[in-house]
C-alpha positions as CSV (number, residue, x, y, z in Angstrom):
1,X,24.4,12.5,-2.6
2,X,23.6,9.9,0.5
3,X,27.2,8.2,1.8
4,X,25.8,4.7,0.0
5,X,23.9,4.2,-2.9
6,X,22.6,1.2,-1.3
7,X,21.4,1.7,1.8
8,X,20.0,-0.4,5.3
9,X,16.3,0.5,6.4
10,X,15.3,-0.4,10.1
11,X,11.4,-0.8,10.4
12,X,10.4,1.4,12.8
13,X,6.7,1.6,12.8
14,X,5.1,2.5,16.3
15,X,1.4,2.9,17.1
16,X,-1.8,1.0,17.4
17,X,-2.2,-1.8,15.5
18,X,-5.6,-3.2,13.9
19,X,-6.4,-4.8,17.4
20,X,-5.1,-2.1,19.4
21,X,-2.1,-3.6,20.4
22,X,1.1,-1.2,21.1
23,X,3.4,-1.9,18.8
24,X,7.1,-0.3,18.7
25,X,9.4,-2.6,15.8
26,X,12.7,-0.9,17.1
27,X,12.3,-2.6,20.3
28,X,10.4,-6.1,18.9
29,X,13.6,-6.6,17.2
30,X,15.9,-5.1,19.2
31,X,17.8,-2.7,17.8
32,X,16.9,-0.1,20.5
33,X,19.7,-2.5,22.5
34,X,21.8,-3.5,19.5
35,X,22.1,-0.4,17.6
36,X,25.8,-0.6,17.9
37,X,26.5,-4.3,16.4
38,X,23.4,-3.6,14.1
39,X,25.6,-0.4,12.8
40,X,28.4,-2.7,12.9
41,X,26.7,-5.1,10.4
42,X,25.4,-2.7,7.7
43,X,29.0,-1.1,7.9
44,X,30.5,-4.6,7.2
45,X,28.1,-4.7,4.2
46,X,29.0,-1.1,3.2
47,X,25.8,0.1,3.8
48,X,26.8,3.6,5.1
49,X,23.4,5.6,4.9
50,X,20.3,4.1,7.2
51,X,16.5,5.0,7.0
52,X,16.2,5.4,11.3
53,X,13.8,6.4,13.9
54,X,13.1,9.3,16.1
55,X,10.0,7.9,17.8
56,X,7.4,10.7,18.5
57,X,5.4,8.6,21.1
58,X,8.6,8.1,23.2
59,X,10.0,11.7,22.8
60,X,6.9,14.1,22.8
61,X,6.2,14.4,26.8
62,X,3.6,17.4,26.1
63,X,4.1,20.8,27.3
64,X,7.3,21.3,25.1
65,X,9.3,18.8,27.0
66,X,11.1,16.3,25.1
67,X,13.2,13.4,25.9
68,X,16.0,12.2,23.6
69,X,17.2,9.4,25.4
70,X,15.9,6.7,22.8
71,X,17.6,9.2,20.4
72,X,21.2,9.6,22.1
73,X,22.7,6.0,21.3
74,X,22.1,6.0,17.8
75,X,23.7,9.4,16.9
76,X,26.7,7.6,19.1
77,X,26.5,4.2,17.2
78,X,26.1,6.8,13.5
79,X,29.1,8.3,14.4
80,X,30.9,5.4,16.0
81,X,30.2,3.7,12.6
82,X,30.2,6.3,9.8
83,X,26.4,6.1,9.3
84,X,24.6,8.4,8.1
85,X,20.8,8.4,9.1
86,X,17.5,9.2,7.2
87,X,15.1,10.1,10.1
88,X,12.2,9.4,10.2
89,X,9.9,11.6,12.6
90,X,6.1,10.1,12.0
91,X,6.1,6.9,11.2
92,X,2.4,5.7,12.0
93,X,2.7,6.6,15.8
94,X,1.7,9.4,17.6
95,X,1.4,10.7,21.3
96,X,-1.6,9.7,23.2
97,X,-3.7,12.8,23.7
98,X,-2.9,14.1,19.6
99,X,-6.2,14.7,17.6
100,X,-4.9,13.9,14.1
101,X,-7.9,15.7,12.6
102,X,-7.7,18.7,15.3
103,X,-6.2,22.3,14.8
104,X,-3.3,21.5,16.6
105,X,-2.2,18.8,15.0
106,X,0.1,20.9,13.3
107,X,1.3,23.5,15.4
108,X,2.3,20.1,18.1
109,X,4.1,18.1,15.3
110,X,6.3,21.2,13.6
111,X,7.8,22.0,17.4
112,X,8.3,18.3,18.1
113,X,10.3,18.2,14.4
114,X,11.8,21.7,15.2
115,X,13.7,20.2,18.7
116,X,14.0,17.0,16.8
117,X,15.9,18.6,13.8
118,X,18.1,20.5,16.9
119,X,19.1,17.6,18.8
120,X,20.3,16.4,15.6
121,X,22.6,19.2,14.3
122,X,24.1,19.7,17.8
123,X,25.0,15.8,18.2
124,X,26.1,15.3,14.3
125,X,27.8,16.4,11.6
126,X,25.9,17.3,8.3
127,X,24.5,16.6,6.1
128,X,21.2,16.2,7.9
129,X,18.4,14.3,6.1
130,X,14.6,14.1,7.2
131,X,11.5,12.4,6.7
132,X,8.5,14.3,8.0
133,X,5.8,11.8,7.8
134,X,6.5,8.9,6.2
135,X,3.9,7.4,3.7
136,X,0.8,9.7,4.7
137,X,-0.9,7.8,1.3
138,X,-0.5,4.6,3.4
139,X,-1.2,5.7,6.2
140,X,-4.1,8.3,5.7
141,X,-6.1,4.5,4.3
142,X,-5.2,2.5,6.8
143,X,-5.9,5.0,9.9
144,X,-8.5,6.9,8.3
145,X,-10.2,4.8,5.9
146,X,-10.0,0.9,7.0
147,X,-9.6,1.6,10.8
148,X,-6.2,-0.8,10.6
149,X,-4.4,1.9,12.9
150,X,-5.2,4.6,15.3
151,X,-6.8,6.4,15.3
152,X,-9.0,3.5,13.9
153,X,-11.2,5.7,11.8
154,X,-13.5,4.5,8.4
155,X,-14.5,6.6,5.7
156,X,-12.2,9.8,6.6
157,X,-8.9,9.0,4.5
158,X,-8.7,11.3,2.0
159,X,-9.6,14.0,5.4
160,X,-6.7,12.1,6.8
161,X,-4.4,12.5,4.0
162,X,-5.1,16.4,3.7
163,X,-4.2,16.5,7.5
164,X,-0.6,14.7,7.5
165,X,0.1,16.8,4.5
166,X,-0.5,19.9,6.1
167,X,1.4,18.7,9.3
168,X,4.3,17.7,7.2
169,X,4.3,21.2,5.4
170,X,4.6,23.0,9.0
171,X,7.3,20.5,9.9
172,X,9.4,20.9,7.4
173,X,9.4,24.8,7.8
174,X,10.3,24.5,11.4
175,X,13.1,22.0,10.5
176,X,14.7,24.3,8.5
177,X,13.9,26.9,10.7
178,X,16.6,25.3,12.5
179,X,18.6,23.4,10.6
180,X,18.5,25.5,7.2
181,X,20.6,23.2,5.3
182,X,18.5,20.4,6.0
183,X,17.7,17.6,2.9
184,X,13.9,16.3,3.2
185,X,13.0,12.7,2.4
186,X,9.4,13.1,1.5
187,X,8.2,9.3,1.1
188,X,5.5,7.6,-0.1
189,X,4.4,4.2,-2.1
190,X,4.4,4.3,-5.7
191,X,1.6,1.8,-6.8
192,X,0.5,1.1,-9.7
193,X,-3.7,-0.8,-10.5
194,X,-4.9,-2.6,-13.5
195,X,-9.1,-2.9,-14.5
196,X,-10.6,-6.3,-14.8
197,X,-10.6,-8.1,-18.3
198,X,-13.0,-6.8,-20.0
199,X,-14.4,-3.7,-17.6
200,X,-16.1,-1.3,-19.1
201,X,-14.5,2.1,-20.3
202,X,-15.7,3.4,-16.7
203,X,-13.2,1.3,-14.6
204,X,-10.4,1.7,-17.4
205,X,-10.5,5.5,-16.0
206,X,-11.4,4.7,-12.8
207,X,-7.8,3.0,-12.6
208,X,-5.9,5.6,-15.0
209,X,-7.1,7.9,-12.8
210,X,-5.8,6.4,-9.8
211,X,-2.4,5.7,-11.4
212,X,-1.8,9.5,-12.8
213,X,-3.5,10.9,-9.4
214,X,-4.6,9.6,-6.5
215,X,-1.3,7.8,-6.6
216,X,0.4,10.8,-6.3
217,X,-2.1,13.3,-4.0
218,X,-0.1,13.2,-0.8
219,X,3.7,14.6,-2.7
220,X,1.2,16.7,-4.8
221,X,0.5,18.5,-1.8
222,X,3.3,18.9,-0.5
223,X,4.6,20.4,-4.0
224,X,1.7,22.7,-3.5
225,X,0.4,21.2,-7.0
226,X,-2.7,20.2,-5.2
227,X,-4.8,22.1,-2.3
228,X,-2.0,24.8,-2.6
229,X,-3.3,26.4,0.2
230,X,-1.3,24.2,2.5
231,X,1.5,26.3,2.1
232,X,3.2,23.4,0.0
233,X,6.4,23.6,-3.0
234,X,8.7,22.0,-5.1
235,X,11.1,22.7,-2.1
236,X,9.1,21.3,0.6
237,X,9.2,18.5,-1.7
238,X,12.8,18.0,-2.0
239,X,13.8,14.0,-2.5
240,X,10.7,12.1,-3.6
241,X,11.0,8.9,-1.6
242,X,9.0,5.9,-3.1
243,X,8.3,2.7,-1.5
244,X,7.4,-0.5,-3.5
245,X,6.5,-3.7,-3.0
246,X,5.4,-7.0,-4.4
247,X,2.1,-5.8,-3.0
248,X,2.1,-2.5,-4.8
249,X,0.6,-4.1,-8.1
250,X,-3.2,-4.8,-7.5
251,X,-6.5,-5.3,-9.7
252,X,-8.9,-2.8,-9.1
253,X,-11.8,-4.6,-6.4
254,X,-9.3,-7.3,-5.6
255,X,-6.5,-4.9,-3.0
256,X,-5.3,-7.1,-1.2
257,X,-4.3,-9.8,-4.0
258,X,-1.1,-8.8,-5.4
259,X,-0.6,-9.6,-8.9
260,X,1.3,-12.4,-9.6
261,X,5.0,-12.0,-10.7
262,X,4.1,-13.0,-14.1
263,X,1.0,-11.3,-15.0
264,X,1.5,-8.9,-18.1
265,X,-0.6,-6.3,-17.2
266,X,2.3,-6.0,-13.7
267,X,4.5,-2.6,-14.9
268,X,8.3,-2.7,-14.3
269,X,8.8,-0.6,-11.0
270,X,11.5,1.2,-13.1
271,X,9.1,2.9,-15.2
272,X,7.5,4.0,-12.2
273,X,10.3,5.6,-10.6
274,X,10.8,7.3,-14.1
275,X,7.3,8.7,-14.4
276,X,7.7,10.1,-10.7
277,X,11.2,11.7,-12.0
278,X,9.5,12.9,-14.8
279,X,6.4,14.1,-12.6
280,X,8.7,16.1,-9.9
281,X,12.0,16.2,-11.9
282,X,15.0,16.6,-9.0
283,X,16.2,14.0,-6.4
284,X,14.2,10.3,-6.7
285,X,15.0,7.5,-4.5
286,X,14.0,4.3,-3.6
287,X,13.2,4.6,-0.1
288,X,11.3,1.0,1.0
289,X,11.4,-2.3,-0.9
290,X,12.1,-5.9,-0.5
291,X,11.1,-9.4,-1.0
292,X,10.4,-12.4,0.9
293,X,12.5,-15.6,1.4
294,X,13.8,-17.2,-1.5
295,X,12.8,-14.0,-3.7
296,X,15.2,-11.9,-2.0
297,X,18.6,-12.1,-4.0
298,X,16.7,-12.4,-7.7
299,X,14.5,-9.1,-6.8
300,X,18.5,-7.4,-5.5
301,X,19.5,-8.3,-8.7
302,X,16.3,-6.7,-10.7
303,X,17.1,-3.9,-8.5
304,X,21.1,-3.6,-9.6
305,X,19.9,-4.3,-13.5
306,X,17.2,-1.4,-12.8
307,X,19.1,1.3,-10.9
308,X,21.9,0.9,-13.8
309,X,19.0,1.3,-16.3
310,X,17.5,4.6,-14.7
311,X,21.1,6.2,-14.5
312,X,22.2,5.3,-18.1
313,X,18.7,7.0,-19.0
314,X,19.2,10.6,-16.7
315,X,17.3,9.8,-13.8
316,X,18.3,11.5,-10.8
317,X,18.2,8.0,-8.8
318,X,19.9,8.8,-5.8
319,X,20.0,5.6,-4.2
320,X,17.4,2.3,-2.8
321,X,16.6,1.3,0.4
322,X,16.7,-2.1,1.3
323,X,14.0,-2.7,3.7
324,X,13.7,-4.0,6.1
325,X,17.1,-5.0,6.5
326,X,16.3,-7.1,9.5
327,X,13.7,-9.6,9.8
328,X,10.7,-8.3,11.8
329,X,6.9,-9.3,12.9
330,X,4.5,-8.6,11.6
331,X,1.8,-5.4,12.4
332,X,-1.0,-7.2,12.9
333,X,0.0,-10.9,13.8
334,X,2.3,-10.4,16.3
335,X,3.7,-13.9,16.5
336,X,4.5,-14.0,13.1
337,X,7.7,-12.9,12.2
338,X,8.6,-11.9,8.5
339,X,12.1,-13.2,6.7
340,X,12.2,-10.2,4.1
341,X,16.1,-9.1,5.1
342,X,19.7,-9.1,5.0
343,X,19.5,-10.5,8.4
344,X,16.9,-13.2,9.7
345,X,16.6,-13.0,13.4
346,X,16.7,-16.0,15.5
347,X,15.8,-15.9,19.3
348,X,18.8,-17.2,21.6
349,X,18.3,-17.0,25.0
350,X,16.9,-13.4,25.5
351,X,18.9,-12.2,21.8
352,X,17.6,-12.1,18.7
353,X,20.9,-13.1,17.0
354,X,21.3,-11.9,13.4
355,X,22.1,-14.1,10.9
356,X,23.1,-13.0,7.4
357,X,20.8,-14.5,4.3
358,X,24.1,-15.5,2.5
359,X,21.8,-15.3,-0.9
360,X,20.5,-11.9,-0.4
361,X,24.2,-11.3,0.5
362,X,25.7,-12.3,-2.3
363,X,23.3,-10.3,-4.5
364,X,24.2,-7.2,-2.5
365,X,27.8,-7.9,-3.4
366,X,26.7,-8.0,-7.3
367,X,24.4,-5.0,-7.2
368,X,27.0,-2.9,-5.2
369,X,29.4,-3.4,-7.8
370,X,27.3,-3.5,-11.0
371,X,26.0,0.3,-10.1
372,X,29.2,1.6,-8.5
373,X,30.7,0.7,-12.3
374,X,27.8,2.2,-13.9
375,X,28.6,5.8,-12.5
376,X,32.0,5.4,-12.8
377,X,31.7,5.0,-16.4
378,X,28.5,7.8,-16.6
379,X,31.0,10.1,-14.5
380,X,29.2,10.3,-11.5
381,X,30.9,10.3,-8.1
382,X,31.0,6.9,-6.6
């Protein structure tokens, strides 16, 4: 389906951060300026299909003017490169002026994606892939509940949520308004929570509940399985997109503590990528996830021994994300920079040169090879 099973992801966030700081990763690690050599790289590491920004701050100029600029030298570095992007069109940052909660929220954001999704089919070849809004579960707690992005609100989440789902619905319909053909990425994390030893039977629901529902409110609305008044469906759906983390994994009243690696009660992320297929049925893939440091070839190989797992069983695993593939800072802390990808960046004069975790690497090799054998012998186009 996507040109590479395995595939690069460029972190991309843009927006207000927790202290109201502007943040914009594309430029913090430069890729706005080395998109070519960065395309370069993942091609080297046959990495041909790329999770990739259009950044709605930068392009939405109001009024129904829009400037691709930012846009222009990645299509030339895709095609330059044989890349083929994911785009991602709301990823946490939005223009100064929008009302997330308004009325027009919606009608803004679906002609931003429509002459977005345009751009796109006149500069490149299809197929054409799309991510509306990318993790509105996320996002819709962090903006709208814990006030850790703009617009900085407490205690409106779920409000939040509803909102980015109805926005995404709209923009996916003027997408294919113009781009008919067009494959949608919808993402979002897949979590999974655990009570307390020995909670009462009250919390033991309290976190089924989360993990069969709330987990999965934001794609169910877009499915049109829940609020269906939103206009949602399966086909709005399209490609369920999950994102995981170490992180993801949590005791309910301790968020923020990740379980540890060992802890019994942690549930292999394959079996959540199944119960999602199982959920949705049609395309899955693994859109975000990575580890830190030293953890990042051992968790490439879990990934390898899972993907080949999930395909033997049926699963319409369509590929995983490694992200982010270059080393970034992080949202909050500015100054601190995390080592999470294939490429740790070092400063060099005014560069931020890339150098290759040979470990991670390695492991890429392995995993590359391990899966593309596993649909050779399943009879699955490589």
């Amino acid at each position: 389906m996507f040109r590479s099973f395995f595939m690069a992801g460029f972190e991309c966030a843009t927006g207000h951060n927790t202290h109201s700081q502007w943040i914009d990763q594309i430029e913090a690690t430069q890729h706005d300026v080395m998109i070519d050599h960065d395309y370069e790289l993942i091609a080297q590491a046959e990495l041909f299909s790329a999770r990739e920004a259009i950044r709605w701050p930068l392009v939405d100029r109001g009024g129904g003017r829009y400037d691709f600029s930012t846009v222009q030298p990645v299509i030339e570095a895709a095609l330059r490169r044989g890349i083929e992007p994911i785009w991602d069109l709301f990823h946490y940052g939005y223009p100064a002026g929008v009302d997330l909660y308004g009325a027009e929220f919606p009608r803004r954001f679906a002609a931003y994606c429509r002459a977005a999704a345009a751009f796109v089919q006149d500069q490149l070849p299809g197929p054409h892939y799309f991510t509306p809004v990318n993790e509105g579960s996320y996002f819709a707690w962090a903006a709208g509940e814990r006030g850790l992005f703009a617009p900085h609100q407490r205690g409106r989440g779920h409000e939040l949520k509803i909102a980015l789902a109805r926005a995404a619905i709209a923009g996916i319909e003027a997408i294919r308004d113009v781009c008919p053909q067009a494959r949608i990425v919808n993402v979002d994390p897949i979590c999974h929570v655990v009570p307390p030893a020995g909670s009462s039977r009250e919390a033991q629901d309290g976190a089924r509940h989360f993990n069969e529902h709330v987990v999965f409110q934001f794609l169910d609305m877009i499915a049109g399985k829940m609020h269906p008044e939103l206009g949602g469906s399966r086909e709005h759906l399209d490609v369920v997109g999950l994102n995981y983390y170490w992180t993801n994994q949590w005791e309910v009243g301790r968020e923020g503590t990740p379980l540890v690696d060992d802890d019994p009660r942690r549930v292999p992320l394959g079996e959540l990528v199944r119960s999602a297929w199982l959920r949705y049925g049609g395309d899955v893939l693994v859109s975000e996830t990575g580890a830190l440091e030293d953890a990042r070839a051992p968790w490439l190989d879990e990934l390898a021994d899972m993907s080949c797992t999930l395909l033997e069983q049926g699963v319409a695993l369509r590929g995983v994300c490694l992200y982010p593939v270059l080393g970034m800072p992080e949202w909050h802390v500015r100054e601190q920079w995390t080592r999470m990808g294939l490429w740790d960046l070092e400063p060099e004069r005014e560069v931020l040169r890339r150098l290759p975790h040979l470990p991670m690497m390695q492991a890429l090799r392995r995993a590359q090879h391990a899966v593309r054998q596993k649909r050779l012998a399943l009879g699955q186009p490589d």
